[in-house]
Every structure is written in structure tokens, then in C-alpha cells.
C-alpha positions as CSV (number, residue, x, y, z in Angstrom):
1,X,7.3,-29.6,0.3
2,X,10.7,-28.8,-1.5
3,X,10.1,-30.6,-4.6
4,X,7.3,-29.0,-5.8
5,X,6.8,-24.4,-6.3
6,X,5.7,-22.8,-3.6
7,X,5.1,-19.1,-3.8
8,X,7.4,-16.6,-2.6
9,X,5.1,-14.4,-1.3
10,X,4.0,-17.0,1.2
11,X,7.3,-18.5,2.0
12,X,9.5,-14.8,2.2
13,X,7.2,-11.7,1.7
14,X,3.8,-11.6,2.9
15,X,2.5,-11.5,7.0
16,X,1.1,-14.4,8.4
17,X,-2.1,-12.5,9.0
18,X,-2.2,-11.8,5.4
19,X,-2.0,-15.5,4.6
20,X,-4.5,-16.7,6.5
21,X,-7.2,-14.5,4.8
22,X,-6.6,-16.0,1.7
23,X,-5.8,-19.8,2.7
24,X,-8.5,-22.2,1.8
25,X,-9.4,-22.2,5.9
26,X,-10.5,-19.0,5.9
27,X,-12.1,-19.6,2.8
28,X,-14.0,-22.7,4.0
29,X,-14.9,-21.3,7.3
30,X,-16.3,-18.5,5.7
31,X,-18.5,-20.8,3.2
32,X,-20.2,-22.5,5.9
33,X,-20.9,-19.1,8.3
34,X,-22.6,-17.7,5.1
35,X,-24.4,-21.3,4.7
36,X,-25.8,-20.7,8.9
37,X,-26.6,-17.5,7.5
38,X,-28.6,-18.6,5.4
39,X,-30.3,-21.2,6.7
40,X,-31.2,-18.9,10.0
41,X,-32.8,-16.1,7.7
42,X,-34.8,-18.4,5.5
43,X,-36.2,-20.1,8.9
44,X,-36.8,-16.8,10.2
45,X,-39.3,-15.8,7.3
46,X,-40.8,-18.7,7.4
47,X,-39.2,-21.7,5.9
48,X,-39.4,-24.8,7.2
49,X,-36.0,-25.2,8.8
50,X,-35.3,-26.1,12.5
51,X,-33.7,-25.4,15.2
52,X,-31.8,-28.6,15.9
53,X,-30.9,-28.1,12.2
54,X,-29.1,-24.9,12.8
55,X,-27.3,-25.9,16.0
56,X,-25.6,-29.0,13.5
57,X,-24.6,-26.5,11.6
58,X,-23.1,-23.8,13.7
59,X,-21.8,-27.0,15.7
60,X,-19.6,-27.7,12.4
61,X,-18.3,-24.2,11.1
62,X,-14.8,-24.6,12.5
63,X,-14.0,-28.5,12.1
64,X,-13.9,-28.8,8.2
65,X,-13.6,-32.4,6.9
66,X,-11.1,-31.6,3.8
67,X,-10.6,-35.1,3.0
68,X,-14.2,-35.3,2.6
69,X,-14.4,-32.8,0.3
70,X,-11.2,-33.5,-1.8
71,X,-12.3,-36.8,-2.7
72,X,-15.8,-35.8,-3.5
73,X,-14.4,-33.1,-6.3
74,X,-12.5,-35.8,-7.6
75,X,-15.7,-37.3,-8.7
76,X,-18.1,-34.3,-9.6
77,X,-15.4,-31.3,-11.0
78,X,-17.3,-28.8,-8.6
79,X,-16.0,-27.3,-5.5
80,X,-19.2,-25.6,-4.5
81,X,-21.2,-28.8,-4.4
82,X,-17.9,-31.1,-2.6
83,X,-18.0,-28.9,0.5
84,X,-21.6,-28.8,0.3
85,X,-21.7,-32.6,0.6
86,X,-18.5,-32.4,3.3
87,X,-20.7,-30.2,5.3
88,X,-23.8,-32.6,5.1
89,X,-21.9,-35.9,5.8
90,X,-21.3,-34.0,9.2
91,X,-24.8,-32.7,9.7
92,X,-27.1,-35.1,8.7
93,X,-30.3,-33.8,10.1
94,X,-29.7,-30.5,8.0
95,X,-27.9,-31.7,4.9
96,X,-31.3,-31.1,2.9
97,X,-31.3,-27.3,3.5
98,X,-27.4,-26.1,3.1
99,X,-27.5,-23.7,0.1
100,X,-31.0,-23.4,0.0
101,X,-32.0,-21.1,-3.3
102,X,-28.7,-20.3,-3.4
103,X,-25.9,-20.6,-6.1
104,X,-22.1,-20.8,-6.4
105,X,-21.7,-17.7,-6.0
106,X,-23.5,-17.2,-3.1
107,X,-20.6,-18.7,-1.4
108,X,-17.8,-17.7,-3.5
109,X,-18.5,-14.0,-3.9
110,X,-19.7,-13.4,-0.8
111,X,-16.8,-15.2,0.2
112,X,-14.3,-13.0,-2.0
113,X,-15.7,-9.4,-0.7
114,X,-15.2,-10.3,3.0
115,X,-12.0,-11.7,2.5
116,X,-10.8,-8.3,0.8
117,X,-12.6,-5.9,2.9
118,X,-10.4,-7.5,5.8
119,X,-7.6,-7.8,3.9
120,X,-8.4,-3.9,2.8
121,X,-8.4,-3.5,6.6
122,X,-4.9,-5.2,7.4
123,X,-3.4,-3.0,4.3
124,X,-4.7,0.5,5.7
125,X,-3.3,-0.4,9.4
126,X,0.3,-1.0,8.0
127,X,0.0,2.4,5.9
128,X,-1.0,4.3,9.3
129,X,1.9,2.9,10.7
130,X,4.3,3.7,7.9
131,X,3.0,7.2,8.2
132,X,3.4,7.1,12.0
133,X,7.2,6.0,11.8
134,X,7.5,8.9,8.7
135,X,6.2,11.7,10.7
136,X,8.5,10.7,13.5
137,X,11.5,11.1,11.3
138,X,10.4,14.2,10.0
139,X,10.4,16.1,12.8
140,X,13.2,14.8,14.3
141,X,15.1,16.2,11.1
142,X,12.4,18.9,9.7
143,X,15.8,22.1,9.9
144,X,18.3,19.5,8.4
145,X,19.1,21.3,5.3
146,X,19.9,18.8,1.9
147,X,20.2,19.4,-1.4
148,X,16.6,19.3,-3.3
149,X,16.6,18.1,-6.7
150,X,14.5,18.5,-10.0
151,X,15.7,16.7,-12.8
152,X,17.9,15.0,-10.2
153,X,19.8,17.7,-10.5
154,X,20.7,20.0,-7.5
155,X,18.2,22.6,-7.1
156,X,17.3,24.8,-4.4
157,X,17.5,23.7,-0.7
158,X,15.0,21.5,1.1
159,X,15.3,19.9,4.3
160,X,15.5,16.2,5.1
161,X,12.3,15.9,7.1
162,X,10.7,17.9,4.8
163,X,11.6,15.5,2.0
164,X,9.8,12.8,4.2
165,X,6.6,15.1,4.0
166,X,6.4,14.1,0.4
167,X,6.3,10.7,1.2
168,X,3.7,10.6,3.6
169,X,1.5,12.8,1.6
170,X,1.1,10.0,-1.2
171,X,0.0,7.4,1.5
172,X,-2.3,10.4,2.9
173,X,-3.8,10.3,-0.5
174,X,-3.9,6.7,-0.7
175,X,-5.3,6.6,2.7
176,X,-8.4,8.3,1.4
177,X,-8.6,5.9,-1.2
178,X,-8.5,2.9,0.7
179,X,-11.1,4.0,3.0
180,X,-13.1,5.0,0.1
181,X,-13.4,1.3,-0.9
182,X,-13.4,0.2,2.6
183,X,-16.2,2.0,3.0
184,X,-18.3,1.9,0.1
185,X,-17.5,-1.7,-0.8
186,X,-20.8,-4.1,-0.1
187,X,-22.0,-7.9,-0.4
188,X,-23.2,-9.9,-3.0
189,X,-26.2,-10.4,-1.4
190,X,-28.7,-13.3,-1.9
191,X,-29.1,-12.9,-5.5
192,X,-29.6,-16.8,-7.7
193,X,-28.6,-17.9,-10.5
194,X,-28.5,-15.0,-12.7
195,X,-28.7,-12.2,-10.0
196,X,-33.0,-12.8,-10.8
197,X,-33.7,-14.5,-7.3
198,X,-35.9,-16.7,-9.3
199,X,-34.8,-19.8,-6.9
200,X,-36.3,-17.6,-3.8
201,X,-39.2,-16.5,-5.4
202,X,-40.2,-20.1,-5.4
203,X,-39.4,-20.8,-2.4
204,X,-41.2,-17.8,-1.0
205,X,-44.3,-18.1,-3.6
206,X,-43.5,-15.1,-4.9
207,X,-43.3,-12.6,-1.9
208,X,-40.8,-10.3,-2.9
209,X,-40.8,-8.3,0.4
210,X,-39.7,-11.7,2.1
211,X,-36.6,-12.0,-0.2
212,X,-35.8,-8.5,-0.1
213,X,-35.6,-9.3,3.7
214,X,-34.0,-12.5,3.3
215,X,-30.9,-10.5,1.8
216,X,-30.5,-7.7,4.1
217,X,-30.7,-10.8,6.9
218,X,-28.1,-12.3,5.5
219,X,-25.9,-9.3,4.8
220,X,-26.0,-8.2,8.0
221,X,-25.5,-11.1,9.8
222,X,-22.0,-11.3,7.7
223,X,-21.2,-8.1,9.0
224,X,-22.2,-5.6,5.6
225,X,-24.8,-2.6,5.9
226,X,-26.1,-3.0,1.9
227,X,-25.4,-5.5,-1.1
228,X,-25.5,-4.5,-4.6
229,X,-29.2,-3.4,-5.5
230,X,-28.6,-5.6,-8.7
231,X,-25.9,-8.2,-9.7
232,X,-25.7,-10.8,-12.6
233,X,-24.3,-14.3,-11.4
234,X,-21.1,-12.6,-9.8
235,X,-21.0,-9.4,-8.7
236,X,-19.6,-7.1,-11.0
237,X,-15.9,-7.8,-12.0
238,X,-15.2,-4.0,-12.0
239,X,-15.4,-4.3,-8.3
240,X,-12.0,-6.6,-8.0
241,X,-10.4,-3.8,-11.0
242,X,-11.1,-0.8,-8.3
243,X,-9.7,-2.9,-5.2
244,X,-6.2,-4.0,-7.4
245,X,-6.1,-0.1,-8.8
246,X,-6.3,1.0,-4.5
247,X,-3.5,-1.7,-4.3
248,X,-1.7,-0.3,-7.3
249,X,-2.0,3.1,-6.3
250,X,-0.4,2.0,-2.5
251,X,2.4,0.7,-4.1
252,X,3.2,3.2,-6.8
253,X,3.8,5.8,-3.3
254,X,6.1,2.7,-1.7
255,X,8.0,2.6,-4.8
256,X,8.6,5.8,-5.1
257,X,10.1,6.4,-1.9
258,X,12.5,2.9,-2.2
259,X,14.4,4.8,-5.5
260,X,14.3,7.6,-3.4
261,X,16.1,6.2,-0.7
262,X,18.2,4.0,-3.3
263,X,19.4,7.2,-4.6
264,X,20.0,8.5,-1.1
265,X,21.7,5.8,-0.5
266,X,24.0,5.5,-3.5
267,X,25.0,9.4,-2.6
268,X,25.7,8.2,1.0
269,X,23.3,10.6,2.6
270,X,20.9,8.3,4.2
271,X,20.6,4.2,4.6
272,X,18.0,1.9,5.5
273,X,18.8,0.1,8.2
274,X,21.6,-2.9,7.2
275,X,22.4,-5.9,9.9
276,X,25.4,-6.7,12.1
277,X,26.2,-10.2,9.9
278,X,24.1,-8.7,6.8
279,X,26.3,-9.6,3.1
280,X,26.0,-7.1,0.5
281,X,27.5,-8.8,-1.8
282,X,28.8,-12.1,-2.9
283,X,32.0,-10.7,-4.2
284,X,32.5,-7.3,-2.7
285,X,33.0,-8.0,0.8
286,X,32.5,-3.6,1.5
287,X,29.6,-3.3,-0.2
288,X,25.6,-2.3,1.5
289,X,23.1,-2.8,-1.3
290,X,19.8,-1.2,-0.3
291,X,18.4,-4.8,-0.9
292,X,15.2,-3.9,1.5
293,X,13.9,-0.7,-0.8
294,X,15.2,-3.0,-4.0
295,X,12.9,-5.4,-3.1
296,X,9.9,-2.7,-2.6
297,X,10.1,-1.7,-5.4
298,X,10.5,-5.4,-7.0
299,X,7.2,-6.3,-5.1
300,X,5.5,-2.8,-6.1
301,X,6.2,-3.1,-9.8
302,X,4.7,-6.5,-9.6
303,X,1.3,-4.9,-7.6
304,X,1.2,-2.4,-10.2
305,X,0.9,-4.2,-13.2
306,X,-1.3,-7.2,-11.9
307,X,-3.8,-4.6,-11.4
308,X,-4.7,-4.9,-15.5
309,X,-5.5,-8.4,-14.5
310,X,-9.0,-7.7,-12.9
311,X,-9.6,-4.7,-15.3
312,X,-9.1,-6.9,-18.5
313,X,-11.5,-9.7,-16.7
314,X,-14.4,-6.7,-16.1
315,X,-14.1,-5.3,-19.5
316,X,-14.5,-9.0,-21.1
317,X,-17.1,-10.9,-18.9
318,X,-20.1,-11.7,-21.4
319,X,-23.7,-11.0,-19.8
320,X,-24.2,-12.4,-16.2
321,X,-21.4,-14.2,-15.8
322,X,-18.2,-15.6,-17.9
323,X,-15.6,-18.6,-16.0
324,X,-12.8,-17.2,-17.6
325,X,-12.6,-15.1,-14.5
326,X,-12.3,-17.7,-12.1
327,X,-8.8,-18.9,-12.7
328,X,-7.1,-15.6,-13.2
329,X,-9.3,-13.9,-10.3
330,X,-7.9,-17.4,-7.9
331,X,-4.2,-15.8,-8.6
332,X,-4.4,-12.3,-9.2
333,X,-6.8,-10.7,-6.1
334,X,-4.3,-12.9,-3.7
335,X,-1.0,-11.8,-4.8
336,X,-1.6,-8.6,-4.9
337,X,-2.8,-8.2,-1.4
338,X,0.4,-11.3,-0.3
339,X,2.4,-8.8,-2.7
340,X,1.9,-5.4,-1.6
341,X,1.4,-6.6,2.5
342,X,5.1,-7.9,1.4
343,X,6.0,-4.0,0.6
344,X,4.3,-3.0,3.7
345,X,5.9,-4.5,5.8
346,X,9.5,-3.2,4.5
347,X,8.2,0.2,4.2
348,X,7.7,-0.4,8.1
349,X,11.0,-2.1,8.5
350,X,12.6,0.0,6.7
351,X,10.8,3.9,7.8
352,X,11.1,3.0,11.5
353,X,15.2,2.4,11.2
354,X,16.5,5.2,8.5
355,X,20.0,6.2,9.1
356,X,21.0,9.5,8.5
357,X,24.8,11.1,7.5
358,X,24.4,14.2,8.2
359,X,28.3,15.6,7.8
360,X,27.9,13.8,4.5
361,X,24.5,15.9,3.6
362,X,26.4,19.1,4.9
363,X,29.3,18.6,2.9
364,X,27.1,18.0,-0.4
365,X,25.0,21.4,0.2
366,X,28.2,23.1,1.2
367,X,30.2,22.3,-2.0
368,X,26.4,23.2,-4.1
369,X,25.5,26.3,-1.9
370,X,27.9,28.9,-3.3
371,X,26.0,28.4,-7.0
372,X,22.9,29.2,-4.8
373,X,23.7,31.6,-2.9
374,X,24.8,33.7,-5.9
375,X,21.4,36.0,-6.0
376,X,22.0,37.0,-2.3
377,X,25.7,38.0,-3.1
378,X,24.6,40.1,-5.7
379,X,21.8,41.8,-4.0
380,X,24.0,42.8,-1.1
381,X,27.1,43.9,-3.5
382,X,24.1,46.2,-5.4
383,X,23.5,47.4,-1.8
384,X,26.9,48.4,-1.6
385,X,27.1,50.9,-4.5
386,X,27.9,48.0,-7.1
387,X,26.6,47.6,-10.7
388,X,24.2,45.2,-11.0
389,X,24.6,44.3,-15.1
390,X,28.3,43.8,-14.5
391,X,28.4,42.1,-11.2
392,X,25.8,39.6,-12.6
393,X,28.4,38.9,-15.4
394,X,31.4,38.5,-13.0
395,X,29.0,35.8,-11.5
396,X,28.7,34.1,-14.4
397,X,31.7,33.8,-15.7
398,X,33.3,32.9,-12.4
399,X,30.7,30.1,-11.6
400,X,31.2,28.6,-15.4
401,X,35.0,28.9,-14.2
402,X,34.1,27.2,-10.6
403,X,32.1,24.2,-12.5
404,X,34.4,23.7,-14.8
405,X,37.0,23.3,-11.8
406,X,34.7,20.8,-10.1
407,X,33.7,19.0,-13.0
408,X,36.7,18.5,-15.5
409,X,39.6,18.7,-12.8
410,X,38.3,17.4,-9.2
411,X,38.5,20.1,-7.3
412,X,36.8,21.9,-4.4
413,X,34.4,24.8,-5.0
414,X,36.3,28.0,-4.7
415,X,33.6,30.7,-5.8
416,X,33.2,32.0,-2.8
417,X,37.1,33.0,-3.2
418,X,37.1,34.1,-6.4
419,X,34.2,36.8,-6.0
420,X,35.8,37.7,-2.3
421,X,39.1,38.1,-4.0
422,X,37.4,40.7,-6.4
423,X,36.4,44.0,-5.3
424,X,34.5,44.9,-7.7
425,X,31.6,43.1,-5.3
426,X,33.1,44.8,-2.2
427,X,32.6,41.9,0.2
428,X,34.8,40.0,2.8
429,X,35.1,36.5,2.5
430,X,34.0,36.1,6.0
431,X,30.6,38.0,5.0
432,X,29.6,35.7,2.3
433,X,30.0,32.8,4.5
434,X,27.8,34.6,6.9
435,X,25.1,34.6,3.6
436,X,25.9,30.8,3.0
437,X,24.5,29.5,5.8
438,X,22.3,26.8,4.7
439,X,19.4,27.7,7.5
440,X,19.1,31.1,5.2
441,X,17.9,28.8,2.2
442,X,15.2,26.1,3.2
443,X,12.5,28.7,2.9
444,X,9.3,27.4,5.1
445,X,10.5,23.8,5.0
446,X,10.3,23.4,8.5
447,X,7.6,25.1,9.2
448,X,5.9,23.3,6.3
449,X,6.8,19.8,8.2
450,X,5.3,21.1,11.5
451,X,2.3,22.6,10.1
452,X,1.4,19.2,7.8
453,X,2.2,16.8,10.8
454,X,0.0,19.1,13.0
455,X,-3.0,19.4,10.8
456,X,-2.8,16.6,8.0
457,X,-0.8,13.2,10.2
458,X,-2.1,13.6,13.5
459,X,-5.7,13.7,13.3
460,X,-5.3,10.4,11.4
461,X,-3.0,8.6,13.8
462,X,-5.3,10.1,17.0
463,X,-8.4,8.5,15.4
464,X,-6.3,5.3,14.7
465,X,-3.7,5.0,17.8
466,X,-5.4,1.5,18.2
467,X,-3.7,0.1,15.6
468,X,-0.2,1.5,15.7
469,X,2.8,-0.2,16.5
470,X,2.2,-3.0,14.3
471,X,5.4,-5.4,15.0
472,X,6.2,-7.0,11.5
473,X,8.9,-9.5,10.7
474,X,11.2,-9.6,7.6
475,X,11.9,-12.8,6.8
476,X,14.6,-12.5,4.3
């Protein structure tokens, strides 16, 4: 189909898995399961509905006539109602009892929360396995000091797996969210026209205890514990805004982490991972553009601001139910999930191949660490009978002497010489370097790693080891 637009997130971003929950076979399918549902709790409280008319339909879930269907909207505008028909052309002993009671929405909401809740599902396997790959590489380089930075400025010492920590403790705290909604998130239940259930308290004569029944039938047989107590025609809109704000939330932590490593990368201290026959660039034949955590954050930025989309639609629906949902809510819910399963599966990609240039990292904190180290000097020339007022000054004036050195001519940092050569400070130069060894300035960062992996990451990869090792592909 290359002369008409195809979405990108289909064609180069999202998994196939992800696809397939929100292609119209998985929406169909799931149509006519809720229709069996249906139909097999209304016979079991007493409607008259057979046997032989169930078995038609469970016989003709799975083999959708779509050409049926298709050419029946043609005629009537109404999607509900086509596949309603396409389903009864193939069952014609039960084509007077599909949808009994029921409304649009019935199907279509119903419809919508299972295909999210599974898709909730596929999103919080890939950030387990992100944080599996991340707490791997943390350990593995939890004592490698590097330069920390506030301001992106060099401040004091942190350590490369420790850096890591930080970005597993935003998916940890997206984690909770996302199983939050997971968890909390229910049907629309058997509800009618207006969420009233007038249409089954006619068919019931008015037994309310039946319908209430009829619901919680359905619900479980579609897999849910509760629906919502009350609902107008569609449940409410502000259901979709909380699921895109999860999503949003996901991919503000993935998007974080890709300027990180951009920045990383631009300084030449860590990569992701780049391909044997991999071009940077067009023109600059030399050149390895982080084009993976580019593309993260491309796809996050989009997550993040679809997520107004279903807010704007649940502050403005009028009453029960507006249709100016319909067409934006079509677009919006899929994307983001075909969006951000697109940044998943690079943070995957990308977390489970980091290289590291660690001579490179060692030569930045060694030409930053004498600025550092500075308060340790001092206290041990104080120890030695010195003056602390003046040394401090010395200090000053010899670091604004050092930066000006490194900054306006190019040179190498040579503070370390300049308060060895004075004796004021009464040190070697070979006892300063003992100070400056960068272990002496990471504080509790690798202890911090261990403890965090130990108490925070491994309960949560024990009680999911099921589900890690996802294998993703990158198609482009």
C-alpha cells in the first residue's frame, strides 16, 4: 500500500504484539466474545435463549466476515449495527438475540478497557525488563567514579552505575503507577442506553437483582472482578485521561534518560550501542549520532503531549455521552500505547548494549578532581601547622589561575603543581595525589547502588522473572 499514508508507528516503531491489540481483529473478536457473553448470562437468568443458539455463536467468534460488514456500513453509517448483521448472516438461528438490551457501547467500551488493560500489561513487562537490563549495568559499574553534574556543570563525584540508579528509580515510580491502573481499572459493565439499564429492566420485568447479576456475569466472564457502579452511555472519559497521563508519565522517565545518554554521548563517555554497517551521517562519513535515544525522546515528546488529548475530551463531554470523543479517542488511546511501546522497545535495545569509555571518564574527573579535592588539601595542610584564612586564599587564587589556564589557553590542569610547589601548604606532590584518588570522592555511591538493587529492583524482578527477557526488534 505505498500510495496511500501509513502510520509510522506501525510500519517502524511499535511491536507486533502491540499492533495486534489495537487492529480491527482484535477489536472484532472481542465484539463478538462480549456478544456470547451476553447472550450466555441473559439465558442463564432466565431469558429465552438456547443452547444451539450459543454454540452458533461461539462457533463464529474467530472467522469474522469483513466484507459483510463493510458493505453493510456503507448503507446504514453505523459500525455497531454492520457487525451485528455480519455476525447474524453467519448465525442465523441466533441473529434475533445478538446485543440483546444492549447499546453501542456495550461493545465499544467494553471493547476499549480490555484492549488497554492488555496493552497496560504489555507496557509494564517491557519497563521490568528495561529495569532488569539497568540494574545489570549498575552493578557492573556501581565504583566507576564520573563526574556528577548540577546545572550541567561538574559537581561533586558520582559513580557511573550509580547514575543508572536514577534512571531506574523513575520507572520504579512509574511502575507503581502502572500497576495502580492495572489494578484498579474495571469494565463498563452492562449498563443501556444512558448507563439507566432501562432496556434490561424490560427485559427482566423489572427485577433489578437479575440485572445486577446479569452485569457481574458478564464482567467476569470477560475476565474483570467489578464494573463501574454507575456510568452514563460511555464510561467516564476521565478514565482514558488517567491511562494516557500513566503513558505520559512512562515516557517523561525514557526521555529523560535518552538526553542523558545524548549528553554522555556527545562528551564521549558512554554510547548506545551503534552497528557494524550503521551511517551516522549522510555527509560526515566519522560521525555516530545517538539516533536510537534521539528517536526516544522523539517518540516520548509525542506520548507526552497526546496525553491532553483524552483530558480535553473528559473535561468537555456534555451529560451522558458527547461523539466528539469518538474520532479523537480512535487516534489518540492507539498511538500512544504504538508510541510509547516504540520507546520501549529502544530503551531495551538500547539499556541491554551501553558502551562504556572508561579512560575517557577517568581522564574527565582527573582534569575536574584537583578543583574538588581542594577542601581535603586544606584540611590536611591545617593539620600540618598551616593557617587556615590564608591557605584558603592561596586556593583561590591559584584555582582562578588554573581555570583561567584551562579555559582561555587550552591547557592541562596544573593545580595540583602550583599548591605542591608552595610551601606555605607543606605537602609533596606525591601526597596530594594520594588525596586525589577519585575512590576518596564518590561518598556511598556504591553502596547506595547495592543497597537499592538489593531492596528496591530485586523483589520486583523475583515476583516478575516470568516475563523478563523480552526479545524486541528495532526495525529502523
Amino acid at each position: 500500500m505505498r500510495n496511500i499514508y501509513q502510520t509510522p508507528l506501525n510500519t517502524r516503531y511499535a511491536s507486533k504484539d502491540m499492533s495486534y491489540l489495537f487492529s480491527d481483529e482484535m477489536k472484532f473478536k472481542t465484539w463478538r466474545k462480549l456478544w456470547v457473553a451476553l447472550a450466555e448470562s441473559e439465558k442463564e437468568l432466565g431469558l429465552n435463549i438456547t443452547d444451539e443458539q450459543i454454540d452458533e455463536l461461539k462457533a463464529h467468534v474467530n472467522d469474522i466476515n469483513y466484507e459483510v460488514a463493510e458493505k453493510r456500513e456503507k448503507e446504514v453509517r453505523h459500525d455497531v449495527m454492520s457487525h451485528v448483521y455480519a455476525y447474524g448472516v453467519q448465525c442465523p438461528k441466533a441473529k434475533g438475540i445478538i446485543h440483546l438490551g444492549a447499546t453501542s457501547c456495550f461493545v465499544g467500551d467494553n471493547t476499549d478497557i480490555i484492549i488497554m488493560k492488555n496493552a497496560l500489561i504489555l507496557i509494564k513487562n517491557k519497563i521490568i525488563n528495561v529495569i532488569e537490563h539497568l540494574s545489570e549495568f549498575a552493578l557492573k559499574y556501581k565504583d566507576l567514579p564520573s563526574l556528577g553534574y548540577t546545572h550541567l556543570q561538574p559537581a561533586q563525584l558520582t559513580t557511573v552505575g550509580k547514575r543508572a540508579t536514577l534512571w531506574m528509580q523513575d520507572l520504579l515510580l512509574d511502575l507503581e503507577s502502572i500497576n495502580f491502573v492495572i489494578d484498579t481499572i474495571k469494565l463498563r459493565g452492562v449498563k443501556g442506553t444512558t448507563g439507566t439499564q432501562a432496556s434490561f429492566m424490560e427485559l427482566f420485568d423489572g427485577n433489578e437483582e437479575k440485572i445486577k447479576t446479569l452485569e457481574k456475569k458478564v464482567t467476569e466472564r470477560m475476565g474483570f472482578k467489578e464494573a463501574y457502579s454507575v456510568t452514563g452511555q460511555t464510561y467516564s472519559r476521565k478514565v482514558d485521561s488517567i491511562v494516557l497521563n500513566t503513558l505520559s508519565e512512562i515516557a517523561q522517565s525514557a526521555y529523560k534518560f535518552s538526553n542523558d545518554l545524548r549528553i554522555l554521548q556527545s562528551f564521549k563517555e558512554m554510547e548506545e550501542p551503534f552497528e557494524a554497517h550503521q551511517i551516522g551521517s549522510s555527509a560526515m562519513a566519522y560521525k555516530r549520532n545517538p539516533m536510537r535515544s534521539e528517536r526516544i525522546g522523539s517518540l516520548a515528546r509525542y506520548v507526552i503531549v497526546n496525553s491532553l488529548n483524552p483530558a480535553i475530551t473528559a473535561a468537555t463531554q456534555w451529560f451522558e455521552r458527547t461523539l466528539d470523543d469518538s474520532a479523537n479517542k480512535r487516534i489518540s488511546i492507539a498511538e500512544a500505547f504504538l508510541a510509547l511501546d516504540g520507546v520501549l522497545n529502544l530503551y531495551i535495545n538500547v539499556s541491554s548494549n551501553f558502551v562504556v569509555y572508561d579512560k575517557v571518564i577517568a581522564a574527565r574527573v582527573n582534569n575536574e578532581l584537583p578543583f574538588m579535592a581542594t577542601e581535603n588539601i586544606l584540611m590536611e595542610a591545617v593539620k600540618r601547622g598551616g593557617d587556615r584564612q590564608e591557605l584558603h586564599e592561596k586556593i583561590r587564587v591559584y584555582s582562578m589561575e588554573t581555570a583561567k589556564r584551562v579555559k582561555q589557553d587550552g591547557l592541562d590542569n596544573n593545580l595540583i603543581e602550583l599548591i605542591a610547589k608552595d610551601s606555605a601548604f607543606n605537602i609533596k606532590k606525591e601526597e596530594i595525589l594520594s588525596i586525589l584518588d577519585a575512590k576518596n570522592f564518590v561518598g556511598r555511591a556504591p553502596g547506595q547502588v547495592t543497597d537499592f538493587i538489593n531492596t528496591c529492583v530485586k523483589p520486583v524482578l523475583e515476583a516478575n522473572k516470568e516475563i523478563l527477557d523480552i526479545n524486541v526488534d528495532i526495525n529502523v
